[in-house]
N, C-alpha and C positions, 0 to 999 in steps of 0.2 A: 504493500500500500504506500512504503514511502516514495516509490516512485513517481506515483500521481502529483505530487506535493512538485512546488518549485517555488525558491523564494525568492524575487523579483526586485527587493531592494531591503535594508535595514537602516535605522537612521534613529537618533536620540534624540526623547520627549524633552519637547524646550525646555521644562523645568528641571530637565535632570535626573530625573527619578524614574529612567527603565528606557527600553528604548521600543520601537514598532516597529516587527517584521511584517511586511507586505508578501501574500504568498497567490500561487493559483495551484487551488485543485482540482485535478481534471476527475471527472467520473469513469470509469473503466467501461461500461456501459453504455451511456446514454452518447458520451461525448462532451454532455455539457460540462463549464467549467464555474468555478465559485472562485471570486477574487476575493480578497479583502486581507485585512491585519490586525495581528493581535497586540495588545501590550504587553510586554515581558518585564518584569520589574530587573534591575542592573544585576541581582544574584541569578534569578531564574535565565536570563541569556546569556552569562559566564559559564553557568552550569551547561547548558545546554550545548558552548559551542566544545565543552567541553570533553560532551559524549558523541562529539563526532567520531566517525574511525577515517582509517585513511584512505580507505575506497568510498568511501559518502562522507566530507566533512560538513554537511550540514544534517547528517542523520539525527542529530540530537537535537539540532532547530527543528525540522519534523514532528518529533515525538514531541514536545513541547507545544508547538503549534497543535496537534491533536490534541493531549492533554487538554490546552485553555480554550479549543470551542465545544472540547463534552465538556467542562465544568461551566461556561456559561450558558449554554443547552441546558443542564440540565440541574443549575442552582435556580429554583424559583420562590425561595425560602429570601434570599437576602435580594432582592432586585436595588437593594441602593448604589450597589459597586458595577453594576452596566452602565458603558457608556454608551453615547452614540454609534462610536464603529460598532461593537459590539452588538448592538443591536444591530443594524445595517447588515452584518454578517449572518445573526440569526434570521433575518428574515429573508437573502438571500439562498440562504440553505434551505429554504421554502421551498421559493418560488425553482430553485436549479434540479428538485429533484423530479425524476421525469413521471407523469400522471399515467394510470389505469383509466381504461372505461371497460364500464358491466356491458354486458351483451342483456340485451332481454329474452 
């Protein structure tokens, strides 16, 4: 699955505190793709570029980036710490997954 993933650019939150990886993942399936980005706070992206290896160094930005869209998917106890993107991404992940019809 980390294949589908690509990170597109990285760049630190103006105030300093984490930085925002931009990624696109592509569906294996459909074709369709989901852009967006997460916030990584400055431990969580050290960490992460951390557990790159050396045939994927950014396998550990991957797993990271999966990590923080199932925790915001699937936090709906604390909605105070979604942002904007965050939301933008959640509801992208909507509208990219590809639709059924019933037959009558």
């Amino acid at each position: 699955m980390n294949s589908n993933y690509y990170v597109s650019k990285t760049e630190p939150v103006r105030n300093g505190d984490g930085t925002n990886v931009y990624f696109t993942f592509s569906y294996p399936d459909s074709n369709s793709q989901l852009n967006g980005n997460v916030k990584l706070t400055n431990q969580e992206y050290i960490d992460a570029l951390k557990n790159g290896t050396a045939d994927d160094m950014y396998s550990g930005l991957y797993k990271a980036i999966k990590a923080k869209i199932i925790g915001i998917n699937t936090d709906s106890t604390d909605s105070t710490t979604m942002t904007a993107n965050t939301t933008a991404t959640a509801a992208a992940t909507t509208t990219a997954t590809p639709s059924t019809t019933q037959e009558a």
